[in-house]
C-alpha positions as CSV (number, residue, x, y, z in Angstrom):
1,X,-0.9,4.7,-9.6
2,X,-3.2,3.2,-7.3
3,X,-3.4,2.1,-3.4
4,X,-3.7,-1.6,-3.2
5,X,-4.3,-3.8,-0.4
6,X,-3.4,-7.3,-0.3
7,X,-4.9,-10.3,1.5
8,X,-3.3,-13.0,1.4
9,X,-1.6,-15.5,4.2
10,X,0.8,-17.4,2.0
11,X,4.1,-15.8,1.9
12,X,5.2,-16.6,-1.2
13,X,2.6,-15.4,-3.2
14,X,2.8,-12.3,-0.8
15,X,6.1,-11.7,-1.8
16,X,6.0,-12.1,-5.7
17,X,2.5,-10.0,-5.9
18,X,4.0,-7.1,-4.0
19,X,7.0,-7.2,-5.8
20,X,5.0,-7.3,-9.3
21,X,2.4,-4.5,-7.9
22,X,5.1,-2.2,-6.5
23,X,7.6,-2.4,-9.6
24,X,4.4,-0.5,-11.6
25,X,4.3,2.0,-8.8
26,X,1.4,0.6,-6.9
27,X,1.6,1.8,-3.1
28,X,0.8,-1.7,-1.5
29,X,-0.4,-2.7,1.6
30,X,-0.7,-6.0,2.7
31,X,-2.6,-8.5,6.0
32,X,-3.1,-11.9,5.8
33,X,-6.6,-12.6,7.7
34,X,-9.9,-11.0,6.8
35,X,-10.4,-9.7,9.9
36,X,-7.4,-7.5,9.5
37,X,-8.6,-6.9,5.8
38,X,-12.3,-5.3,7.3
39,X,-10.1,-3.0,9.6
40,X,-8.0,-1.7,7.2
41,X,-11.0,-1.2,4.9
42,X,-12.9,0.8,7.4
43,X,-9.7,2.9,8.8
44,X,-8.1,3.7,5.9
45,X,-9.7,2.8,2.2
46,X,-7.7,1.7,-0.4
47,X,-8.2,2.0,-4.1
48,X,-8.9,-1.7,-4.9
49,X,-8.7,-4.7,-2.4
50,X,-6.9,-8.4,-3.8
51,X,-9.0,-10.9,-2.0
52,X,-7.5,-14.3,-1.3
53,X,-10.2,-16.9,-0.5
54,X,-8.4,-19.6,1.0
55,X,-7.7,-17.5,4.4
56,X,-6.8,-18.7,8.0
57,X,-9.5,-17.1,10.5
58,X,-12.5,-16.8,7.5
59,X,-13.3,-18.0,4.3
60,X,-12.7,-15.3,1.8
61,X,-16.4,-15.6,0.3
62,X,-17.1,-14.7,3.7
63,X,-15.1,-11.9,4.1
64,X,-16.4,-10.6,0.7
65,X,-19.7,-10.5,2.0
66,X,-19.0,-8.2,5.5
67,X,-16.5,-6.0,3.5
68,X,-19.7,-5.2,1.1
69,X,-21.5,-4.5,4.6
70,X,-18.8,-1.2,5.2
71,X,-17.3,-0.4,1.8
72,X,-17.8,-0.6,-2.1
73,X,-14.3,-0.6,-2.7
74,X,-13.5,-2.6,-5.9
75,X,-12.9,-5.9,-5.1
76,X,-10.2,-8.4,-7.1
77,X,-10.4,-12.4,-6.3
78,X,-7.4,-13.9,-6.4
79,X,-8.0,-17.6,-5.9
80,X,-7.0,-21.1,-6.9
81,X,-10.7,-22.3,-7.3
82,X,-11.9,-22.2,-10.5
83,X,-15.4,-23.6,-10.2
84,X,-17.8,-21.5,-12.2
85,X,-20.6,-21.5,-10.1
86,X,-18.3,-20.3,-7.6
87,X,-17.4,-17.7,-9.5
88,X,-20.4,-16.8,-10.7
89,X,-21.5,-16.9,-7.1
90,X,-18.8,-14.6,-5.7
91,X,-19.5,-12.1,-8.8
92,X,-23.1,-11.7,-7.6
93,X,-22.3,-11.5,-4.3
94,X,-19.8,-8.5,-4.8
95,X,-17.0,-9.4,-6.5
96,X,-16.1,-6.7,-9.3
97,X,-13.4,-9.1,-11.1
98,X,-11.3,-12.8,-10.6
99,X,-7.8,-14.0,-11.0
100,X,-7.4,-17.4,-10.9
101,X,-3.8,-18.7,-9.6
102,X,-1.4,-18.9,-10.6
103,X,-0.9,-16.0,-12.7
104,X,2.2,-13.8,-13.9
105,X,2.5,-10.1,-12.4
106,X,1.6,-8.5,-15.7
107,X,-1.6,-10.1,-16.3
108,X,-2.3,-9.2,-12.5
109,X,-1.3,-5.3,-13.3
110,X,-3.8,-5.7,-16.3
111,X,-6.7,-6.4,-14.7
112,X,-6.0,-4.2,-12.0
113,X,-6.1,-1.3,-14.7
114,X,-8.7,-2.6,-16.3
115,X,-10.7,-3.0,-13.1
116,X,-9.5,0.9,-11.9
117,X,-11.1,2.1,-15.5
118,X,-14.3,0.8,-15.1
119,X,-15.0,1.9,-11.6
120,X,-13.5,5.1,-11.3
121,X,-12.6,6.0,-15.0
122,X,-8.9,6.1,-14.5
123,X,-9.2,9.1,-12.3
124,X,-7.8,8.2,-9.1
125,X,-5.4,10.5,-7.4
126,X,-2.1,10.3,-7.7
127,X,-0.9,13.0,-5.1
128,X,-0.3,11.7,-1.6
129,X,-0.7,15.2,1.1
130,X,0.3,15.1,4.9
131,X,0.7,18.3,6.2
132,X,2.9,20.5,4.2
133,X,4.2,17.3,2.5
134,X,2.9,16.7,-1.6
135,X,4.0,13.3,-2.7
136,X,3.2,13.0,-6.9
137,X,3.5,9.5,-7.3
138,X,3.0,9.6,-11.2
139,X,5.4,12.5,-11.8
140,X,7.9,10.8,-8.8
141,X,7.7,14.5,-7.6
142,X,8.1,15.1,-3.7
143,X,7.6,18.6,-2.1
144,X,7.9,20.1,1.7
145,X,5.7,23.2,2.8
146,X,6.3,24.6,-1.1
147,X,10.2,23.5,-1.6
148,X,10.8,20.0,-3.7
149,X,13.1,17.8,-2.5
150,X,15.9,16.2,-4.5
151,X,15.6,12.2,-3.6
152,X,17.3,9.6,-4.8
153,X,14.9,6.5,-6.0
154,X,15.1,4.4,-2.6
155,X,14.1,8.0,-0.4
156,X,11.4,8.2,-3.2
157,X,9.9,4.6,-2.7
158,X,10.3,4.9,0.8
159,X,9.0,8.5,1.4
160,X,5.5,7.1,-1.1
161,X,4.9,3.8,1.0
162,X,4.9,5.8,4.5
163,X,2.5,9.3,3.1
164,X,-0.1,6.2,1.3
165,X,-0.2,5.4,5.3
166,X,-0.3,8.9,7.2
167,X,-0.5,8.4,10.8
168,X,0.1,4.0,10.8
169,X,3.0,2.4,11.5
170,X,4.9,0.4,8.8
171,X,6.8,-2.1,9.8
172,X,10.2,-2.7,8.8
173,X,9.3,-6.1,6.8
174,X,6.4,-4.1,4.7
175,X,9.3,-1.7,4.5
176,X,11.9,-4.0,2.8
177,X,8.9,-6.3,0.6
178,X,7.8,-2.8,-0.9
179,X,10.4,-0.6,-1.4
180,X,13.6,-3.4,-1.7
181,X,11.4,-6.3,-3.0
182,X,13.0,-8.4,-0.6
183,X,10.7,-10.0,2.3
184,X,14.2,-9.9,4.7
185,X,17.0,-7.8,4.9
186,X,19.2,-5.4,6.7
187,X,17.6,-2.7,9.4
188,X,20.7,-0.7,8.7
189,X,19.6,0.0,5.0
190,X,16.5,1.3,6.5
191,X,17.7,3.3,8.9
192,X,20.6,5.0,6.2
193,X,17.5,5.9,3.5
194,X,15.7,6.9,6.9
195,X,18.3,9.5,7.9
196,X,18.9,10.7,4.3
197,X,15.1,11.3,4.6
198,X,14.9,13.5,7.6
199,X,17.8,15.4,6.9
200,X,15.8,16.6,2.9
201,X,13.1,16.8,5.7
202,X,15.2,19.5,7.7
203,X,14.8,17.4,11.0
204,X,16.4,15.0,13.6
205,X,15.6,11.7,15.2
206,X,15.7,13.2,18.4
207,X,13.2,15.6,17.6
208,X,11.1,14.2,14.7
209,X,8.1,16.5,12.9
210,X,7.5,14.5,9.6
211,X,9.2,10.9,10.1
212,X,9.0,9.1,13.8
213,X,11.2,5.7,14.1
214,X,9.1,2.8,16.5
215,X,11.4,1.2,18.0
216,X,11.7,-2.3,17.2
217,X,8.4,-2.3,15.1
218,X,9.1,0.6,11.8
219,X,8.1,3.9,10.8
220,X,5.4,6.6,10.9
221,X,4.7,9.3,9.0
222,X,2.3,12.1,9.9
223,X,1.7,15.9,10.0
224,X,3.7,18.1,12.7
225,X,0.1,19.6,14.6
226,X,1.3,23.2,13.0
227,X,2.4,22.2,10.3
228,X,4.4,25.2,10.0
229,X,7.4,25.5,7.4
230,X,11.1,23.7,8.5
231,X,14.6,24.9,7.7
232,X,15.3,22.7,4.6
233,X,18.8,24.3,4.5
């Protein structure tokens, strides 16, 4: 569907929202200050933005305002004010939409679609590439330099969330809130779906082309510099 990035500091709404965006096949990032928010908007656009306003380092009006400066990415509020000059305010100033809190996933997946139609006309892309690497996120098709590979719904998820970030590291916590829904958990179940990966991949850990462990922080994903084909035998 669409790339999404979050911004919000408290960590139960975190939670629930990714969970909600990410069961309808969202790829979701998230950061919870707005100066994190204007980096990942310059480094690496996503599709729409959900803008808490009630943020640590900066007031989200405020962050609004310099993200307009660098990007007209669409832009969702998310907010427990529900002032109307405040929202009128916030509209004018670059705002394309507003959720008031608290609201249920679904209605927040509405107006997410509803937003995407209006400023792109439903045609985002839903092909992730990196290298020889096609991700279909629609079709929950996967292929390597030509050849698909046969994953299970977990390597799916997992293989998704790191191509809709070619060349960052995700961290093992993004790792478990979008692809288990669950904000802790196990590095082991990481590292299994991780090996079952790079073995569809046709590599090793000790010599990694597609899928490079972090140690102690998560995973990357990027192109091989040849990107030449791999044994997938």
């Amino acid at each position: 569907m669409a790339s999404v990035l979050l911004v919000e500091d408290d960590p139960f709404v975190k939670w629930a929202v990714i969970r909600d965006l990410t069961n309808s096949s969202h790829t979701v990032r998230s950061v919870g200050t707005a100066l994190e928010a204007l980096r990942e908007v310059s480094r690496n656009p996503p599709d729409i933005v959900v803008l808490d306003l009630g943020l640590p380092d900066l007031d989200g009006a405020e962050a609004l305002k310099m993200m307009r400066s660098v990007s007209d990415v669409p832009v969702l509020i998310a907010t427990a004010r529900d002032q109307e000059a405040e929202i009128i305010q916030l509209l004018h100033e670059g705002a394309d939409d507003y959720v008031t809190k608290p609201f249920s996933g679904e209605y927040l997946n509405a107006r997410l679609a509803a937003l995407l139609r209006r400023t792109s006309g439903g045609k985002r892309s839903e092909t992730l590439v990196v290298g020889g690497l096609r991700v279909d996120v629609r079709r929950r098709e996967a292929s390597l330099n030509g050849r698909q590979l046969e994953l299970a719904r977990r390597e799916f998820d997992m293989l998704a969330c790191l191509a809709a970030r070619p060349g960052e590291v995700v961290t093992r916590r993004e790792l478990l809130a979008q692809v288990w829904q669950q904000p802790y958990g196990e590095d082991q179940t990481i590292d299994v779906h991780l090996s079952w990966l790079r073995r569809k991949f046709g590599e090793r850990a000790a010599s990694p082309r597609y899928l490079h462990t972090v140690r102690g922080v998560g995973v990357m994903l990027e192109a091989p510099p040849d990107h030449s084909p791999v044994s997938l035998s």
